[in-house]
C-alpha positions as CSV (number, residue, x, y, z in Angstrom):
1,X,11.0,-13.2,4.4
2,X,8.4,-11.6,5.9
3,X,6.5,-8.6,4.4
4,X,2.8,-6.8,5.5
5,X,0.4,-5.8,2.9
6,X,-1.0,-2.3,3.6
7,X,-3.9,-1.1,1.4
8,X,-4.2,2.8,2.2
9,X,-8.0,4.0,1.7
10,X,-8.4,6.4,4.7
11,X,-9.5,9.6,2.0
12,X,-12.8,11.0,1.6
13,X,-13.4,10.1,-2.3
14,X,-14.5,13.2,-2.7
15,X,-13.4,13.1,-7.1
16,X,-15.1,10.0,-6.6
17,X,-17.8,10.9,-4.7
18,X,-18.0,8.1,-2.0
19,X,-15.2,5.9,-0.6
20,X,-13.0,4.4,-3.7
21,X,-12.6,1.3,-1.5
22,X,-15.8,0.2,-2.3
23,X,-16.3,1.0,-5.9
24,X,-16.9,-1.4,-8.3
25,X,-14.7,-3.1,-10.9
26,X,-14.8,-6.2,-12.9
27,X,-17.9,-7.9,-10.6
28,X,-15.3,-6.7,-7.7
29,X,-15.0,-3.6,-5.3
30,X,-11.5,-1.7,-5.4
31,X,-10.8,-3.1,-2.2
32,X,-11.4,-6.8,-3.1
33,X,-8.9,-6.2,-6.2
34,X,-6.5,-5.0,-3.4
35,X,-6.9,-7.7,-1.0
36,X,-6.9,-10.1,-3.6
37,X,-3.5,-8.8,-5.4
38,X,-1.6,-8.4,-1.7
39,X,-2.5,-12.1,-1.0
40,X,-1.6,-13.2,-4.5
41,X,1.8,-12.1,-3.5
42,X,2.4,-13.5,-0.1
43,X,2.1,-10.7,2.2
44,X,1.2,-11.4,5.8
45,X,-0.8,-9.7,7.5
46,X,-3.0,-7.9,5.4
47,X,-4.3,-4.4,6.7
48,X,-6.4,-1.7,5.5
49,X,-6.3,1.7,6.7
50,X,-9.8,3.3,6.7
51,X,-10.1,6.9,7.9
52,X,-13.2,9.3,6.4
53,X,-15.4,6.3,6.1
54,X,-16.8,3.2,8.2
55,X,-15.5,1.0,5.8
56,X,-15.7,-2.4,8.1
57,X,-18.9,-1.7,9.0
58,X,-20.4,-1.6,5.3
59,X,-18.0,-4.6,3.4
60,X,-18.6,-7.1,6.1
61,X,-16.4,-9.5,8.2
62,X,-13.1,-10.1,6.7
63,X,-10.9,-12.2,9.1
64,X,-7.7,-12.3,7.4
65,X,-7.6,-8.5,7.2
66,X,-6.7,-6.1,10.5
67,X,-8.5,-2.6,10.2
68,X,-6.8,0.4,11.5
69,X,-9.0,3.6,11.7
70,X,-7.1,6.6,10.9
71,X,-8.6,9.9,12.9
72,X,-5.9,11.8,11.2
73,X,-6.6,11.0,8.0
74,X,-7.5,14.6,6.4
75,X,-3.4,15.2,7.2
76,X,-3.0,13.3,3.9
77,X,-1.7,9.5,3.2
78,X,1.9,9.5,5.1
79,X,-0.6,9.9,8.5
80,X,-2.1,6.7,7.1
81,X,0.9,4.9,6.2
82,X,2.7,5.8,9.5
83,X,-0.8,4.8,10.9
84,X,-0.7,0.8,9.3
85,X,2.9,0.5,9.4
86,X,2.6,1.0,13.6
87,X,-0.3,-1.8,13.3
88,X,2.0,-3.6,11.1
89,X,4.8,-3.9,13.6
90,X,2.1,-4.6,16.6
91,X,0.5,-7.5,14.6
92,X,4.4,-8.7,14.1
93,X,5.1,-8.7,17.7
94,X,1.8,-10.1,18.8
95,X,2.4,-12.9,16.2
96,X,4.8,-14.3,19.0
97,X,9.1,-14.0,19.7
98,X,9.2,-17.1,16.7
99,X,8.8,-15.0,13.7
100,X,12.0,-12.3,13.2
101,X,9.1,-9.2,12.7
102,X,8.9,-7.7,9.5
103,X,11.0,-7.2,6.7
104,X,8.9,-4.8,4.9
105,X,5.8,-3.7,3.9
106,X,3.7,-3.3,0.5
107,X,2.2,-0.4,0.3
108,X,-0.9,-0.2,-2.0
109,X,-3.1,2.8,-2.8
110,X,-6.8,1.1,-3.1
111,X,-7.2,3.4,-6.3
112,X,-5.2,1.1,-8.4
113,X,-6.9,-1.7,-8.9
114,X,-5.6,-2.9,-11.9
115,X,-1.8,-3.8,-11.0
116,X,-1.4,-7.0,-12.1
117,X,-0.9,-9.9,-9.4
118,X,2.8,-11.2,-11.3
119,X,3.8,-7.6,-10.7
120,X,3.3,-8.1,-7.2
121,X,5.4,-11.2,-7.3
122,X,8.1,-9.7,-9.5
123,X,8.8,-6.8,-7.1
124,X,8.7,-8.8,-3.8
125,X,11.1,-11.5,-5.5
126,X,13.4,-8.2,-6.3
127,X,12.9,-7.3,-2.8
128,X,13.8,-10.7,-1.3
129,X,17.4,-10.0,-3.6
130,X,18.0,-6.7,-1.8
131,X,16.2,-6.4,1.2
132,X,17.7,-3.0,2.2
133,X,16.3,-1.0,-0.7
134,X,13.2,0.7,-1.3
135,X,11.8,-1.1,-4.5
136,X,9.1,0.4,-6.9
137,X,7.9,-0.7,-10.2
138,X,7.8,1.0,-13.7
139,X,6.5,1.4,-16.7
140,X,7.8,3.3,-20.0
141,X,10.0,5.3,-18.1
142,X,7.3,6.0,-15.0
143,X,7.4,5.6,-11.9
144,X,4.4,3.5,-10.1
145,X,3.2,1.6,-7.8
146,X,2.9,-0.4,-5.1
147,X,6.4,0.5,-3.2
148,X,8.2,-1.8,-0.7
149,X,9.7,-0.3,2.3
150,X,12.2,-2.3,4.1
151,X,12.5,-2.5,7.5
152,X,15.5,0.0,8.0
153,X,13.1,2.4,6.8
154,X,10.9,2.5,9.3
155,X,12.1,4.4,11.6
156,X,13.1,7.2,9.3
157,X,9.3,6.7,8.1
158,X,7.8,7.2,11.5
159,X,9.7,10.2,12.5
160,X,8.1,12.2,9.7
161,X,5.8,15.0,10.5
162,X,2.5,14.3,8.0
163,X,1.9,18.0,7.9
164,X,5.3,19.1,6.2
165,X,6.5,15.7,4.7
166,X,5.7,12.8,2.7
167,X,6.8,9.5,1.4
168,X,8.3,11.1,-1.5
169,X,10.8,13.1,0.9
170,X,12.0,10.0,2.4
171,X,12.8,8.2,-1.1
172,X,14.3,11.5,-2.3
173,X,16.5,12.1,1.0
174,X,20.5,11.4,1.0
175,X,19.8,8.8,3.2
176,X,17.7,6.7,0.9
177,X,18.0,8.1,-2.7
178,X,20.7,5.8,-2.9
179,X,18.7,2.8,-2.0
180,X,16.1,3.4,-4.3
181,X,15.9,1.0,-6.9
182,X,13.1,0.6,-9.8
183,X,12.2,-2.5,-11.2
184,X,10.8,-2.4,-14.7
185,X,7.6,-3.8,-15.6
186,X,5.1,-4.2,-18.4
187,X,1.9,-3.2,-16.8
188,X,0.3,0.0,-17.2
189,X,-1.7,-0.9,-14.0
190,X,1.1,0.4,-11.8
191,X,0.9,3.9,-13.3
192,X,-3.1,4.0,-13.0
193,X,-5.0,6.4,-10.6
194,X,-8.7,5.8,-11.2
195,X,-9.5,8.9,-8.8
196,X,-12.7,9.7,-10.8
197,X,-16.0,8.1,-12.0
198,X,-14.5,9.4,-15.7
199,X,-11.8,7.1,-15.2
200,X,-13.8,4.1,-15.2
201,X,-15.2,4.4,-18.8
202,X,-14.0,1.6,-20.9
203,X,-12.5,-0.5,-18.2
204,X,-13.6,-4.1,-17.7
């Protein structure tokens, strides 16, 4: 089974003020934690969408992850998505007629840096069970994240218009309500959303 880790980081940072991607955690940038917890869990290929921000340019070469530069970025994160998942399914193709595609794809918001790698593992091994749902983890009772989009999603995914839809329309639609499933784990990480430099005091 196949599945494409996508870290979104396309937004300005402007709670932040600068890119989140690159701030600093634990010895490691936001991005790193990312990278680091998509690999941890087997995805292939890695990509990072970048958008109000140069990012490439100012971490330096990273040769197992493809960039996509999002122009449409200030339309919000389902440009983004719709952005790496099209990068996603050229990468598959390009890979050659041997591999069967993609059978989903990780998506990861680079602003939550503390989901656990076994998290990872646990929801793409629930994934690999039921490959035709939508899978998202939990935590007391709240929804998180990373989600895993399967590939019958994808083209319901690509037909939305960013500038009156989002991700959350698509898991809420008749369609796919019904193939939503939650998988519940113990780790606060998936419900975290360090959007400001407040909510890095006390982490390590």
């Amino acid at each position: 089974m196949r599945v494409a880790g996508l870290i979104l980081a396309a937004g300005e940072g402007r709670r932040m003020g600068g890119p989140k991607a690159l701030v600093q955690l634990a010895g490691r940038s936001f991005l790193d934690h990312g990278l680091a917890l998509l690999a941890a869990g087997g995805c292939q290929p890695l990509l990072v969408v970048e958008g109000a921000h140069a990012l490439r340019e100012r971490v330096g070469p990273r040769p197992d992850v493809r960039w996509v530069h999002n122009p449409d970025w200030p339309r919000g994160p389902l440009s983004s998505l719709q952005a790496g998942l099209r990068a996603a399914l050229e990468q598959a193709a390009a890979d050659g007629p041997g591999l069967d595609g993609l059978d989903g794809l990780l998506v990861h918001h680079v602003e939550r840096p503390r989901v656990r790698p076994q998290s990872v593992q646990k929801l793409l091994a629930a994934f690999a069970g039921e490959p035709q749902a939508c899978w998202q983890p939990s935590c007391a009772g709240r929804s998180g994240h990373p989600l895993v989009l399967p590939r019958a999603a994808f083209t319901d995914l690509l037909a939305l218009d960013p500038a009156t839809a989002s991700l959350r329309d698509l898991l809420r639609s008749s369609a796919w309500a019904p193939r939503r499933r939650k998988l519940a784990l113990d780790d606060p990480g998936v419900l975290e959303n360090l959007d400001r430099p407040e909510d890095l005091e006390g982490l390590a």
